[in-house]
MARBAKE-524326 format. One record per residue (C-alpha): x, y, z; residue number from 1. Coordinates in pm, whole numbers, plus 50000, padded with zeros to 5 digits. Example, Ala and Ser with C-alpha at 12.3 -4.5 7.8 and 13.67 -1.06 7.14 Angstrom:
! MARBAKE-524326
(atom (51230, 49550, 50780), 1)
(atom (51367, 49894, 50714), 2)
! end
This chain:
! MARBAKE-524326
(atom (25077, 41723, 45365), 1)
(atom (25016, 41977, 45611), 2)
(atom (24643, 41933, 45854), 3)
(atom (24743, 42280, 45958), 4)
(atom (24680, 42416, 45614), 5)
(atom (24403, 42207, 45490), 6)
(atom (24193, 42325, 45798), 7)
(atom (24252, 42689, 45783), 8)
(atom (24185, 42624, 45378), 9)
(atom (23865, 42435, 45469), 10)
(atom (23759, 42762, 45739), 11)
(atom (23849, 43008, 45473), 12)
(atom (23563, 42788, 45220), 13)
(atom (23344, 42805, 45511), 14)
(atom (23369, 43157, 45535), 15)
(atom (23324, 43279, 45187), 16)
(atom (23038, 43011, 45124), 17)
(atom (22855, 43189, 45399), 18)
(atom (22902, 43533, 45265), 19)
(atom (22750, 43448, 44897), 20)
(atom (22366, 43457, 44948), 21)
(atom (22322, 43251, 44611), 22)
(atom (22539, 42957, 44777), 23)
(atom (22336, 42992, 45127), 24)
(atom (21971, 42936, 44869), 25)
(atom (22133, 42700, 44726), 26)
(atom (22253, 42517, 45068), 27)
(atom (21931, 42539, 45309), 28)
(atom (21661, 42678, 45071), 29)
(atom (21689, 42409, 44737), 30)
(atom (21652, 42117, 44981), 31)
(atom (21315, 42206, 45137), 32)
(atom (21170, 42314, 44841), 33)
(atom (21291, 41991, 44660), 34)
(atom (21174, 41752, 44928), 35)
(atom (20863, 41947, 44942), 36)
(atom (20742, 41949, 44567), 37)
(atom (20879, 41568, 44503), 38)
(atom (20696, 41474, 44845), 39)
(atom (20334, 41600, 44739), 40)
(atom (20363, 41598, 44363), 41)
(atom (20543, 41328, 44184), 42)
(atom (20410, 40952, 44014), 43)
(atom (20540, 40767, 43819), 44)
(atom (20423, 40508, 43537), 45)
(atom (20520, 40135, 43498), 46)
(atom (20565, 39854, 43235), 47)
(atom (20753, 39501, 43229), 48)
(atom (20686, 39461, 43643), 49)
(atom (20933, 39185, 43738), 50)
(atom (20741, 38918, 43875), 51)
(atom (20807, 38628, 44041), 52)
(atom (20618, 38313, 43985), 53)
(atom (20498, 38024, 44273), 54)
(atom (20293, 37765, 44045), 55)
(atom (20149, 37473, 44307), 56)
(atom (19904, 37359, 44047), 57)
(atom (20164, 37312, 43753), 58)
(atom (19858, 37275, 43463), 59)
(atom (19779, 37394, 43165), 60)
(atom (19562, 37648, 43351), 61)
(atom (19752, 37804, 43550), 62)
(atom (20046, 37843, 43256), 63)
(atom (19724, 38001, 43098), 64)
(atom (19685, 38265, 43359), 65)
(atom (20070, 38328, 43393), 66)
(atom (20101, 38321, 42979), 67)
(atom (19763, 38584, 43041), 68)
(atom (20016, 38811, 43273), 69)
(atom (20293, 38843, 43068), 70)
(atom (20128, 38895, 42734), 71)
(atom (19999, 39194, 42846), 72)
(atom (20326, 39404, 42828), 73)
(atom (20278, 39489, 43188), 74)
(atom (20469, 39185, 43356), 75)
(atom (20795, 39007, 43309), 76)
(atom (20853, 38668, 43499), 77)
(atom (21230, 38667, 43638), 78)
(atom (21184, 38362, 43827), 79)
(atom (20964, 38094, 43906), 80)
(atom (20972, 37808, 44184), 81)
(atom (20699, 37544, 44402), 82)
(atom (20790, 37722, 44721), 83)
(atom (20656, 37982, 44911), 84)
(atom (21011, 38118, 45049), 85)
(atom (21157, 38155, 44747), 86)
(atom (20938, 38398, 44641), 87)
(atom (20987, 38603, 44990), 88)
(atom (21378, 38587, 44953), 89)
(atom (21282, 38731, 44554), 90)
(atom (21096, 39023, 44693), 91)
(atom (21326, 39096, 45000), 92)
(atom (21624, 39084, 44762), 93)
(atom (21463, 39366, 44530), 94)
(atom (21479, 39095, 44248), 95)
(atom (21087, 39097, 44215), 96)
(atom (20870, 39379, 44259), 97)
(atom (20535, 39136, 44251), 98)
(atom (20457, 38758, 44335), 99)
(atom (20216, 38525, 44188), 100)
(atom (20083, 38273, 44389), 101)
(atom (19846, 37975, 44223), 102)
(atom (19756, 37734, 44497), 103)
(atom (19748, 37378, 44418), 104)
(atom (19412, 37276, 44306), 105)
(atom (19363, 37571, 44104), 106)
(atom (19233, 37437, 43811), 107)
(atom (19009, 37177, 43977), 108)
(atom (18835, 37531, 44203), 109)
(atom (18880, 37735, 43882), 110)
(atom (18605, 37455, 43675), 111)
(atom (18394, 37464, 44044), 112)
(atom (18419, 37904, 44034), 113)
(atom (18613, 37931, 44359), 114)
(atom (18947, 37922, 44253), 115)
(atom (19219, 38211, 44442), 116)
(atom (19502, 38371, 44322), 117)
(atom (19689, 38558, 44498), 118)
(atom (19951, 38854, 44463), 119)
(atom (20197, 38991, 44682), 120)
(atom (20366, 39311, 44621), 121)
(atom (20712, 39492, 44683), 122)
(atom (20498, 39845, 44783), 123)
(atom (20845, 40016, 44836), 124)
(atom (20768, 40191, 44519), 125)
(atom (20391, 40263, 44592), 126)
(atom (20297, 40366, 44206), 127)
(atom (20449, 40102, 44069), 128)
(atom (20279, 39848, 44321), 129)
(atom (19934, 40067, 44246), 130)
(atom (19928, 40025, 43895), 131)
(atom (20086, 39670, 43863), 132)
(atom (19807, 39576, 44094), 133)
(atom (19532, 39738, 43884), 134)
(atom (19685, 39568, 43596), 135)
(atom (19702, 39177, 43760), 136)
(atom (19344, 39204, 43912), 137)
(atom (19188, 39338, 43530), 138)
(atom (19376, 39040, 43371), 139)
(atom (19255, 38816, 43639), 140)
(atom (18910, 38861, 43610), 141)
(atom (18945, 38888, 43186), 142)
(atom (19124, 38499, 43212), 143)
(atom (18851, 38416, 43416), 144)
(atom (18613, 38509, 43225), 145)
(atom (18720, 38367, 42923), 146)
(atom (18756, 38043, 43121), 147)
(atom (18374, 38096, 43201), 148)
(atom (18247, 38064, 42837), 149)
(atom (18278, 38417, 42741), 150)
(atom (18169, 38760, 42806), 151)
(atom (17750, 38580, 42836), 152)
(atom (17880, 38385, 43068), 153)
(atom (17853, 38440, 43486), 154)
(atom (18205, 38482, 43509), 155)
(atom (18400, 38252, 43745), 156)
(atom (18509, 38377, 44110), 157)
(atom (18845, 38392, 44143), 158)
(atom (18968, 38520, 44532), 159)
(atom (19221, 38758, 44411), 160)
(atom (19405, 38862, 44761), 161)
(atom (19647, 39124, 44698), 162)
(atom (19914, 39264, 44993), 163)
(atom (20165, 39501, 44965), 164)
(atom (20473, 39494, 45163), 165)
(atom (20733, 39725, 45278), 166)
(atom (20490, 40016, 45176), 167)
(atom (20171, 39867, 45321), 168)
(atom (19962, 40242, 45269), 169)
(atom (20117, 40252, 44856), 170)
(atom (20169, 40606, 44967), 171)
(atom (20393, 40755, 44687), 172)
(atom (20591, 40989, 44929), 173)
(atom (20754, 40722, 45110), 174)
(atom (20885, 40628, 44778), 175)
(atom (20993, 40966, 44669), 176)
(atom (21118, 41177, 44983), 177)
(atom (21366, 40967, 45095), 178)
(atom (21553, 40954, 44679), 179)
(atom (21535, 41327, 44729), 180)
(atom (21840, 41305, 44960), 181)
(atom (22040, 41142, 44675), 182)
(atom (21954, 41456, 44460), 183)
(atom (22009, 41694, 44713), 184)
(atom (22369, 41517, 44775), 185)
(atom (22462, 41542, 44430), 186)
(atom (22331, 41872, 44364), 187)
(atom (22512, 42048, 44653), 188)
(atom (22811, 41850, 44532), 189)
(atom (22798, 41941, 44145), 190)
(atom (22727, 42325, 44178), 191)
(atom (22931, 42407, 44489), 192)
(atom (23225, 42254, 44416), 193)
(atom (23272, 42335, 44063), 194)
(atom (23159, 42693, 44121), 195)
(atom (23389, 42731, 44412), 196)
(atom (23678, 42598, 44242), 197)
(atom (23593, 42839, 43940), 198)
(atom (23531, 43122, 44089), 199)
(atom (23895, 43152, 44265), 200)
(atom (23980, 43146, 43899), 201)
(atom (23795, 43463, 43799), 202)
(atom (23877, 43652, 44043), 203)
(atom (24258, 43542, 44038), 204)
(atom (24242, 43430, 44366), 205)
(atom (24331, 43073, 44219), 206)
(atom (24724, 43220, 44069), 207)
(atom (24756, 43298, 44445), 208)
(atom (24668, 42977, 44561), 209)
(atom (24923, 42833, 44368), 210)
(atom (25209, 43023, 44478), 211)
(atom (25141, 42972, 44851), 212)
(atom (25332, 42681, 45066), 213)
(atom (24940, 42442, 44997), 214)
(atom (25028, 42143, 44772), 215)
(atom (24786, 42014, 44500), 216)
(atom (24648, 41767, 44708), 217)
(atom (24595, 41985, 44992), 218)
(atom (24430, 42243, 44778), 219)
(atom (24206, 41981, 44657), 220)
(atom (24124, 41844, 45001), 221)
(atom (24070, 42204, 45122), 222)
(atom (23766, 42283, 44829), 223)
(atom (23623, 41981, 44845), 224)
(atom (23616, 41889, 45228), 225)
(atom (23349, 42159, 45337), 226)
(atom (23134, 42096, 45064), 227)
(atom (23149, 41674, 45161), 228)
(atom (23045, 41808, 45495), 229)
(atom (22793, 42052, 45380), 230)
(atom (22650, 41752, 45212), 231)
(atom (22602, 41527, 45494), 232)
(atom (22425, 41837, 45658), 233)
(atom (22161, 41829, 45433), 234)
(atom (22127, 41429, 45458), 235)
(atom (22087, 41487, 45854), 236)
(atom (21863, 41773, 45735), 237)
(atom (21651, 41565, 45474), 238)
(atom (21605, 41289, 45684), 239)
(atom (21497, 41462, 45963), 240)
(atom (21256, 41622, 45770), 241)
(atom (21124, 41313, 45648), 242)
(atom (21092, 41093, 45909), 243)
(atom (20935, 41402, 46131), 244)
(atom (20741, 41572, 45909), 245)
(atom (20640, 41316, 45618), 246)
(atom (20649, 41045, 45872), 247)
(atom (20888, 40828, 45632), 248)
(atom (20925, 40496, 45821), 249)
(atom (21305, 40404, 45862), 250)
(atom (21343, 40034, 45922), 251)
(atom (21717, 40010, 45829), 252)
(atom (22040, 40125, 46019), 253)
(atom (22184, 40464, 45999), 254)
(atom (22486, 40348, 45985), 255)
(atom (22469, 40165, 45650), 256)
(atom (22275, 40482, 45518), 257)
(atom (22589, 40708, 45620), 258)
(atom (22826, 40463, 45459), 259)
(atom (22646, 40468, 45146), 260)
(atom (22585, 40858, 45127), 261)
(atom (22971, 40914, 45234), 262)
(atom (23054, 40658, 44898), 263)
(atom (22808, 40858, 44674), 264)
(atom (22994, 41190, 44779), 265)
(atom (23308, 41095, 44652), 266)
(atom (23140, 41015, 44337), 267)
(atom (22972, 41343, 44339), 268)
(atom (23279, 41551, 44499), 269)
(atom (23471, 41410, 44148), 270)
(atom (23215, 41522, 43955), 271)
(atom (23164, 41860, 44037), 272)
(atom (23639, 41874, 44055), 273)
(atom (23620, 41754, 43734), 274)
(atom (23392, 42032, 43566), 275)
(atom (23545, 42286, 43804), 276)
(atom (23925, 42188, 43578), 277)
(atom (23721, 42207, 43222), 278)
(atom (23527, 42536, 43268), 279)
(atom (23660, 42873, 43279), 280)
(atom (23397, 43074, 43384), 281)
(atom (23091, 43015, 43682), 282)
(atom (22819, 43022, 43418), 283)
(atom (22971, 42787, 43244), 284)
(atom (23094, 42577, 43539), 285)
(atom (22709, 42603, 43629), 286)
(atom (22583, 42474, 43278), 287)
(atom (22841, 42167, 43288), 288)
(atom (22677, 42073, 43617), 289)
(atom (22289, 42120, 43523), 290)
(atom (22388, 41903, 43225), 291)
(atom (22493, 41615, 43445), 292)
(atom (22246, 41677, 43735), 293)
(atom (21947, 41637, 43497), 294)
(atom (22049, 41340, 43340), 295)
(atom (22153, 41150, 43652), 296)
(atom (21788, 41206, 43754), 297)
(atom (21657, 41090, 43484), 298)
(atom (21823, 40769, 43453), 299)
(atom (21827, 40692, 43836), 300)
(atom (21514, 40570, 43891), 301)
(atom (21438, 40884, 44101), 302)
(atom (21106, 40975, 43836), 303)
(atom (21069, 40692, 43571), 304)
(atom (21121, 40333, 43650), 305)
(atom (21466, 40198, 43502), 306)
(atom (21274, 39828, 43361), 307)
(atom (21065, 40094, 43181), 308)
(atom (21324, 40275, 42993), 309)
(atom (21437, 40115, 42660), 310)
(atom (21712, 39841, 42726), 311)
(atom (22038, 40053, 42616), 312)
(atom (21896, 40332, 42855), 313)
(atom (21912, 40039, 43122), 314)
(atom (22245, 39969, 43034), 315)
(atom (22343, 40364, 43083), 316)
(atom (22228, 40353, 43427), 317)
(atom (22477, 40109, 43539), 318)
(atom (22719, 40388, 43506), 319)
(atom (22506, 40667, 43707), 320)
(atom (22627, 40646, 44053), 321)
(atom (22296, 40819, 44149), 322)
(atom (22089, 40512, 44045), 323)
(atom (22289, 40268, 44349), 324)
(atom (22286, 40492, 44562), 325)
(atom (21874, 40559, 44547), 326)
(atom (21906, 40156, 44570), 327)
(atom (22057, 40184, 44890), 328)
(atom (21798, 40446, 45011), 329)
(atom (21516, 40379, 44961), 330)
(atom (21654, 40012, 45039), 331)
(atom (21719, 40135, 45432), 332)
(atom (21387, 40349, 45458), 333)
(atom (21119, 40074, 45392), 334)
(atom (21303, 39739, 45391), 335)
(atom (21581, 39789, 45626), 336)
(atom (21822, 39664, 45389), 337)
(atom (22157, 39550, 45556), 338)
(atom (22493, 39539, 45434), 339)
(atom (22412, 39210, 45275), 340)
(atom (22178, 39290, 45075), 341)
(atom (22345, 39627, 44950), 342)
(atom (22647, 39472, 44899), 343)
(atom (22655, 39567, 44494), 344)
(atom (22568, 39868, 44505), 345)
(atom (22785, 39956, 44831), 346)
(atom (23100, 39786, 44577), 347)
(atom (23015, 39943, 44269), 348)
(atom (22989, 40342, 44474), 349)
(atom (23367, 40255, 44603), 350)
(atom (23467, 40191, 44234), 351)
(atom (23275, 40492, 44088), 352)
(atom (23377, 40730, 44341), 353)
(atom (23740, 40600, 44386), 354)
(atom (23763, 40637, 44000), 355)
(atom (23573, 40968, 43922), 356)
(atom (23744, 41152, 44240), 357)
(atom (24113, 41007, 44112), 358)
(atom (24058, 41085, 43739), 359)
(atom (23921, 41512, 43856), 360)
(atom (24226, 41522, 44112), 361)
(atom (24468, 41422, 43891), 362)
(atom (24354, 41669, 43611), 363)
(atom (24299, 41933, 43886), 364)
(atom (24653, 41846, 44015), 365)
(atom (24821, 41900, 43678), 366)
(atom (24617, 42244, 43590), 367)
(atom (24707, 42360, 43996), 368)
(atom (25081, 42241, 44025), 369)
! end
């Protein structure tokens, strides 16, 4: 394998990319307008919130009020404990998205109308924490109320604190701007490369590659290297963007955040070889990659919760490489997720991308040797 070769294939990419004006939109323009329309304009809707239970009182009230929450549709206990820091490891963790705290004594102040309640939220997805908030405060009050006597009845004062963390604000673009990177990413990586690759083939361009001293492999690395760097251009871009203009708090390491976007390339880098070897022509090659791109939104998490989605569209996700890597994003941004805490989805990228990236080359390899 020659580096000679691969780097005057990766200038000659360079080159023609920057004499298409469709590939230039496609480069610079998509991602502003993208970051700007999910930035002001997107929300979301929520059911089955997974909550995370601290009971101190351990009665048949405060079962009640717990039995209240999850009857409505709207919450789903995942886990329950007597301690305080269990609940705080639950929501730094991402394995709760709210907390329920009854205090001990709760049914004693709930008979003497002072009892409190209160609720903690994971506000790294701000609608989510809006409306499961709405939600826990309505049934609140209704169980107290009933507790009271009735709808005649004064109804009982229960100190319902609610606090948000990560997000304190709930503002929804600090949820959405930064999961526009991982769209950008993949987009850049679906439509250049496979419309690269497939355009050499119209024009015959592609016969002549063949023929020349480049190997498979180096033809491969020679398509698909400018468009890996193209992509982390637009993440520098993006995040610029957000953090200067949006005013996006970042609380994590870059570092981490380049690892993880360099691991969802490759995923994305196969994706877009792999359609480049099955289509023929650059319509078609385009097609094949809108027919991915939408559905890998839709079933990341990027719109639509994924605990809202029915449960064998939850299982789907598991194999969209777009949904851990918005987990890792938007983990960095507001919680300043680590390694540690990332450490799935940082495992299961290598796997996808390592597998997707192999299975394209090899069938790109065969059709090019």
């Amino acid at each position: 394998m020659s580096g000679e070769r691969i780097l005057e294939m990766v200038r000659k990419e360079f080159r023609q990319l920057f004499r298409d004006p469709r590939l230039r939109r496609i480069v610079f323009v998509a991602p502003l307008l993208q970051l700007i329309a999910f930035g002001y304009a997107v929300s979301t809707d929520v059911r089955d919130t997974s909550t995370f239970v601290v009971d101190g009182d351990r009665t048949a009230e405060s079962r009640a009020l717990v039995d209240a929450l999850t009857a409505s549709g709207y919450f789903r206990v995942v886990g329950g404990s007597e301690r305080p820091a269990d609940l705080m490891r639950a929501l730094d963790h991402g394995d709760a998205t709210m907390g329920v705290v009854i205090p001990r004594g709760f049914s004693r102040d709930l008979s003497n109308r002072s009892a409190r309640v209160q609720i903690l939220l994971d506000g790294t997805n701000s609608n989510v924490a809006t409306v499961a908030r709405g939600y826990a405060e309505r049934i609140v009050q209704s169980f107290a109320l009933e507790q009271a006597g009735g709808a005649s009845a004064v109804p009982v004062a229960v100190d319902l604190r609610a606090r948000a963390w990560y997000n304190p604000d709930l503002a929804s673009r600090n949820y959405n701007v930064p999961a526009v990177i991982g769209a950008i990413i993949l987009l850049v990586c679906l439509i250049l490369t496979s419309l690269a690759i497939v355009r050499e083939r119209e024009i015959g361009t592609l016969e002549q590659l063949r023929v020349s001293p480049l190997t498979p492999m180096e033809l491969i690395l020679g398509k698909t290297i400018p468009f890996a760097l193209i992509g982390l251009v637009d993440l520098a871009v993006i995040t610029a963007v957000a953090l200067l203009w949006f005013g996006i708090p970042f609380r994590g390491s870059a570092l981490v955040l380049l690892l993880g976007s360099v691991l969802y390339l490759l995923s994305g880098l196969g994706i877009g070889l792999f359609i480049s070897s099955i289509s023929r022509t650059q319509q078609e090659a385009f097609m094949a990659a809108f027919l991915v791109f939408m559905p890998a939104m839709l079933l990341s998490g990027f719109m639509f919760p994924v605990t809202s989605m029915p449960e064998v569209f939850q299982w789907m996700t598991l194999a969209n490489p777009m949904r851990h890597y918005l987990e890792i994003v938007r983990g960095v941004f507001l919680k300043g997720s680590g390694f540690e805490d990332l450490g799935r989805q940082f495992v299961t990228l290598t796997a996808m991308g390592a597998g997707i990236l192999w299975l394209a080359a090899s069938r790109f390899s065969r059709q090019a040797g």
